[in-house]
Chimera marker file (.cmm) of the C-alpha trace (Angstrom):
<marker_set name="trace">
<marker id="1" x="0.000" y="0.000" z="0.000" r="1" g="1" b="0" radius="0.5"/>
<marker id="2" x="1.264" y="3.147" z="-1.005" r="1" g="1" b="0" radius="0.5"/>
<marker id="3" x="1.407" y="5.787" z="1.787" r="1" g="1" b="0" radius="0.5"/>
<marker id="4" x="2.260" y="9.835" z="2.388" r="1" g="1" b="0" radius="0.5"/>
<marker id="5" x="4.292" y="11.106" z="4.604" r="1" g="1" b="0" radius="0.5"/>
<marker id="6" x="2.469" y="13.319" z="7.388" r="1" g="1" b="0" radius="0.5"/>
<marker id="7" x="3.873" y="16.298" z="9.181" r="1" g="1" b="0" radius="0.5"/>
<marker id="8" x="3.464" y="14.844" z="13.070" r="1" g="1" b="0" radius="0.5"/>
<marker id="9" x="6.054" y="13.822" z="15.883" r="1" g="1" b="0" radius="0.5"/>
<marker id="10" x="4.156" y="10.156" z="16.209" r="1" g="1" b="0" radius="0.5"/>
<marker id="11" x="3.511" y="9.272" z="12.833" r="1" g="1" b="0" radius="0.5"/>
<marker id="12" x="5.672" y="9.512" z="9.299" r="1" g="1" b="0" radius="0.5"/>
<marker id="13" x="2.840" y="8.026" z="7.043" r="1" g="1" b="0" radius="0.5"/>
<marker id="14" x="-0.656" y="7.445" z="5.837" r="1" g="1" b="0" radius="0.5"/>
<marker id="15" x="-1.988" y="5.316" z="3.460" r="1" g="1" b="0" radius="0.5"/>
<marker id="16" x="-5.627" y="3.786" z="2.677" r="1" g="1" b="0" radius="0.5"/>
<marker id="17" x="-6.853" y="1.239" z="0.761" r="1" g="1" b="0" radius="0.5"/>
<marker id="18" x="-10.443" y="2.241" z="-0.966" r="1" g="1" b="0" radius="0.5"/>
<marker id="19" x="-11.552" y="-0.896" z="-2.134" r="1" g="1" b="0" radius="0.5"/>
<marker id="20" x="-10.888" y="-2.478" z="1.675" r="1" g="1" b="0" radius="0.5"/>
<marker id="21" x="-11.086" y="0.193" z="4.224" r="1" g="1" b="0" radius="0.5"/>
<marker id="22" x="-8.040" y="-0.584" z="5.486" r="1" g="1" b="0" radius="0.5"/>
<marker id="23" x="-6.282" y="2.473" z="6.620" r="1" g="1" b="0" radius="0.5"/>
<marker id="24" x="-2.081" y="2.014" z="7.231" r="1" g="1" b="0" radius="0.5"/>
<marker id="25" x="0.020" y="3.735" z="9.941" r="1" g="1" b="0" radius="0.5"/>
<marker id="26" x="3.569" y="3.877" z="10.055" r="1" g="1" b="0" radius="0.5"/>
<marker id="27" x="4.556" y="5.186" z="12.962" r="1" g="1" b="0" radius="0.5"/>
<marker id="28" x="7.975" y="6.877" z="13.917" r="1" g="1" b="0" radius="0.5"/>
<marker id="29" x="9.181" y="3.849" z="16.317" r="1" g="1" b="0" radius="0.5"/>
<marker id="30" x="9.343" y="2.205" z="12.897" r="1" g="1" b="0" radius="0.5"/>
<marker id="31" x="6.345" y="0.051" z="13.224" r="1" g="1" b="0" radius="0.5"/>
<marker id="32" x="3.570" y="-0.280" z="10.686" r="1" g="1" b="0" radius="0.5"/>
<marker id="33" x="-0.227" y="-0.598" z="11.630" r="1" g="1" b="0" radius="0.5"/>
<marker id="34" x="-3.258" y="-1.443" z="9.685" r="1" g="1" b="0" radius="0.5"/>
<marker id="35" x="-6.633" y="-1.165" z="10.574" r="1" g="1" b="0" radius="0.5"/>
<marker id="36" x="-9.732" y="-2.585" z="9.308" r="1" g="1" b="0" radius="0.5"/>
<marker id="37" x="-13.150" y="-0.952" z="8.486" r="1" g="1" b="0" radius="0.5"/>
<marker id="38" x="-12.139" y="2.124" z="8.725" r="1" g="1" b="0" radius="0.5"/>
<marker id="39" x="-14.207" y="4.733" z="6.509" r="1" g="1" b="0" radius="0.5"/>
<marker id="40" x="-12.763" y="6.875" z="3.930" r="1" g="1" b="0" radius="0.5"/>
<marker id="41" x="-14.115" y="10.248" z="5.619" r="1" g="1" b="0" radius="0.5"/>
<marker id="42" x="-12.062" y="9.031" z="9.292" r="1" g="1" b="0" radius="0.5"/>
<marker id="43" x="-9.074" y="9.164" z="6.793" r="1" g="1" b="0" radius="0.5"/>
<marker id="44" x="-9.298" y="12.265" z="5.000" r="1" g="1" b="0" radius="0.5"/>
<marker id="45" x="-9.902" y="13.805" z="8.486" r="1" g="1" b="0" radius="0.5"/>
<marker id="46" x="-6.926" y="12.374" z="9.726" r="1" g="1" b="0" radius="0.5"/>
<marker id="47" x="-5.072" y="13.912" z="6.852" r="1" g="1" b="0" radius="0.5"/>
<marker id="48" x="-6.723" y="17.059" z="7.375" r="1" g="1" b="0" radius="0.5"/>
<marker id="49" x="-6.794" y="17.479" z="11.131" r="1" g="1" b="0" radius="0.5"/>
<marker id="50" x="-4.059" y="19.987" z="12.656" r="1" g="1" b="0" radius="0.5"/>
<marker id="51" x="-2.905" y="17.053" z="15.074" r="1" g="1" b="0" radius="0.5"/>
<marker id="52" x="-2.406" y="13.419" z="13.257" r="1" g="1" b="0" radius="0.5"/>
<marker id="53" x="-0.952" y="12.048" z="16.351" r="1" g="1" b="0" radius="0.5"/>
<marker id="54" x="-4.242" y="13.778" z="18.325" r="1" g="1" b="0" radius="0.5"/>
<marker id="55" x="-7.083" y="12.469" z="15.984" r="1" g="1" b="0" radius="0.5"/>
<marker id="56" x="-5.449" y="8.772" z="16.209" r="1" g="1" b="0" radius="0.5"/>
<marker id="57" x="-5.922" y="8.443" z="19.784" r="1" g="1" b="0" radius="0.5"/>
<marker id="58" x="-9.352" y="9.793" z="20.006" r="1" g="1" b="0" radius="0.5"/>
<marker id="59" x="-10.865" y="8.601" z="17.000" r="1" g="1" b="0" radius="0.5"/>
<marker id="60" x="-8.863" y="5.440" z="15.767" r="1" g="1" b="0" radius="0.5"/>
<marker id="61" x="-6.802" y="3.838" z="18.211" r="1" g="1" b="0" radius="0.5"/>
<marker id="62" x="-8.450" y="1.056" z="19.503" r="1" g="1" b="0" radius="0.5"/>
<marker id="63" x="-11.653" y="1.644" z="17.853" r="1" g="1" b="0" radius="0.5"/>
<marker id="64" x="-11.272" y="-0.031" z="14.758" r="1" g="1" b="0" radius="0.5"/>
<marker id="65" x="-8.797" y="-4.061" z="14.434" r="1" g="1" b="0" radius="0.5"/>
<marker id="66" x="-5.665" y="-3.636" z="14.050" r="1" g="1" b="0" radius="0.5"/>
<marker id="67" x="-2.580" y="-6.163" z="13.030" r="1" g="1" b="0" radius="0.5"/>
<marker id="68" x="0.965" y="-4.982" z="13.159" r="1" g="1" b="0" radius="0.5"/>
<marker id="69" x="2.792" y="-5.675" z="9.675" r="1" g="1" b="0" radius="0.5"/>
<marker id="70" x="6.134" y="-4.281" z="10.175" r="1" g="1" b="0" radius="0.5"/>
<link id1="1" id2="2" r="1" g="1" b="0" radius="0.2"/>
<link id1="2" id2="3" r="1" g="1" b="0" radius="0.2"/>
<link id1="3" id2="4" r="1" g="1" b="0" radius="0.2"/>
<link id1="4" id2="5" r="1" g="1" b="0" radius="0.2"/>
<link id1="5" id2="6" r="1" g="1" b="0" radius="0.2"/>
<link id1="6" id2="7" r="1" g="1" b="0" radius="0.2"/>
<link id1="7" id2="8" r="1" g="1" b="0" radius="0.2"/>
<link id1="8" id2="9" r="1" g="1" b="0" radius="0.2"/>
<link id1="9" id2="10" r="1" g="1" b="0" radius="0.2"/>
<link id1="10" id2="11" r="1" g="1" b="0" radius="0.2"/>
<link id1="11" id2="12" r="1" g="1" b="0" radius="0.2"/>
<link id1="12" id2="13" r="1" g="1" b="0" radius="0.2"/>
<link id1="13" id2="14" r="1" g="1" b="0" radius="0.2"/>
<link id1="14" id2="15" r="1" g="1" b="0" radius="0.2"/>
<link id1="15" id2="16" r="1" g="1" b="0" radius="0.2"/>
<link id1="16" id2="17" r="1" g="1" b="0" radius="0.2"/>
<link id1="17" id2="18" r="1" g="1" b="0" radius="0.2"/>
<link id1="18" id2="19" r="1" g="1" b="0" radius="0.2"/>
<link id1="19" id2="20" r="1" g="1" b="0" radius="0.2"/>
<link id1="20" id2="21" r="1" g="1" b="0" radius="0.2"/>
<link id1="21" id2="22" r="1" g="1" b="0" radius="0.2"/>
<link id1="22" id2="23" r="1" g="1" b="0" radius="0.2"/>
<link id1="23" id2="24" r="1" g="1" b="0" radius="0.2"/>
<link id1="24" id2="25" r="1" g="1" b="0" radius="0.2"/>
<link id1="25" id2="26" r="1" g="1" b="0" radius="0.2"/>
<link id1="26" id2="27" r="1" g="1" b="0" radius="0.2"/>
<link id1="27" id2="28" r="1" g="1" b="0" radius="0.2"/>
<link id1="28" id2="29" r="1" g="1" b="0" radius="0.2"/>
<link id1="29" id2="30" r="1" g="1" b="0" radius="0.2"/>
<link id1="30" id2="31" r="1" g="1" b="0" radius="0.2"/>
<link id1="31" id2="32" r="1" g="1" b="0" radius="0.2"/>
<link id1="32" id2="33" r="1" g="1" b="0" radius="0.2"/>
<link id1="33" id2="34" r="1" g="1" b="0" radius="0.2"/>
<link id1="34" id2="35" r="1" g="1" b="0" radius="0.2"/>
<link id1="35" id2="36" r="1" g="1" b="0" radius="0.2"/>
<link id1="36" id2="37" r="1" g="1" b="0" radius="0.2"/>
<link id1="37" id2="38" r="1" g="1" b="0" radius="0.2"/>
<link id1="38" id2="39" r="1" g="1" b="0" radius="0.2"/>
<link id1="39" id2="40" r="1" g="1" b="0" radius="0.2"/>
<link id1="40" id2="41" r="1" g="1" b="0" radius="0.2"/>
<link id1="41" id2="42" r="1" g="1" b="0" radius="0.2"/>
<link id1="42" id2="43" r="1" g="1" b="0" radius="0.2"/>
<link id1="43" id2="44" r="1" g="1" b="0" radius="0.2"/>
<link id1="44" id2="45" r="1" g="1" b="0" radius="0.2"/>
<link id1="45" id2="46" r="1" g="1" b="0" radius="0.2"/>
<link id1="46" id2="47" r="1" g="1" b="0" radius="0.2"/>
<link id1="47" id2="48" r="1" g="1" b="0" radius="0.2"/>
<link id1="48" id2="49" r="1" g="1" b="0" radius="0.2"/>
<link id1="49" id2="50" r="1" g="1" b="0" radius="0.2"/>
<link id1="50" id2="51" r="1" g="1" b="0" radius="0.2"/>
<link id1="51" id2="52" r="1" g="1" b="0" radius="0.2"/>
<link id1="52" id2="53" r="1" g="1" b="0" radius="0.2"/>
<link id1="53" id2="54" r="1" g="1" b="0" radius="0.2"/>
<link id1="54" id2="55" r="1" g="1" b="0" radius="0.2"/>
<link id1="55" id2="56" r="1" g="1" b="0" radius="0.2"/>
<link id1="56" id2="57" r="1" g="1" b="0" radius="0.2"/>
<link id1="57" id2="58" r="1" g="1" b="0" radius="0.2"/>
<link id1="58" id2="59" r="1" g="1" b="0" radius="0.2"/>
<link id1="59" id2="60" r="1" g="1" b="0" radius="0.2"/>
<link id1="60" id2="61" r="1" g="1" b="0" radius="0.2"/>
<link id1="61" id2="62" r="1" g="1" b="0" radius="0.2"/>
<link id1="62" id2="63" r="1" g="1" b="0" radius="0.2"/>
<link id1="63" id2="64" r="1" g="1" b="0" radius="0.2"/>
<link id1="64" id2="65" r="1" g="1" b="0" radius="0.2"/>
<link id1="65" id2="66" r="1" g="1" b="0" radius="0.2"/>
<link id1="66" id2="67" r="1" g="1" b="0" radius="0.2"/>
<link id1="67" id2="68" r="1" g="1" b="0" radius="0.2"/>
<link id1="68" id2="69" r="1" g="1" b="0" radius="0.2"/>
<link id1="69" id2="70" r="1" g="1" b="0" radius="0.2"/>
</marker_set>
């Protein structure tokens, strides 16, 4: 999955897969999250909130599975 890099101190990139709703997180520790059944408008307001690291842990993080893959 191709991803963008984001402008935050917790995570370095973004990417989202339409067709599966899976939404990828690298993270700055190196480690690479996906989760699963996430909708597209939670990821374009990720990309467009003023605090990536913020919106994670209030509106992703451990609301939606997750697997590590890196």
């Amino acid at each position: 999955m191709r991803r963008q890099a984001v402008s935050s101190s917790t995570i370095a990139s973004v990417g989202y897969d339409h067709a599966e709703h899976v939404l990828e997180i690298e993270f700055r520790n190196g480690r690479v999250y996906r989760y699963r059944l996430v909708p597209e408008s939670v990821h374009r307001e990720l990309l467009a909130s003023p605090s990536h690291g913020r919106f994670f842990n209030t509106r992703i993080r451990d609301r939606y599975p997750a697997e590590q893959v890196g």
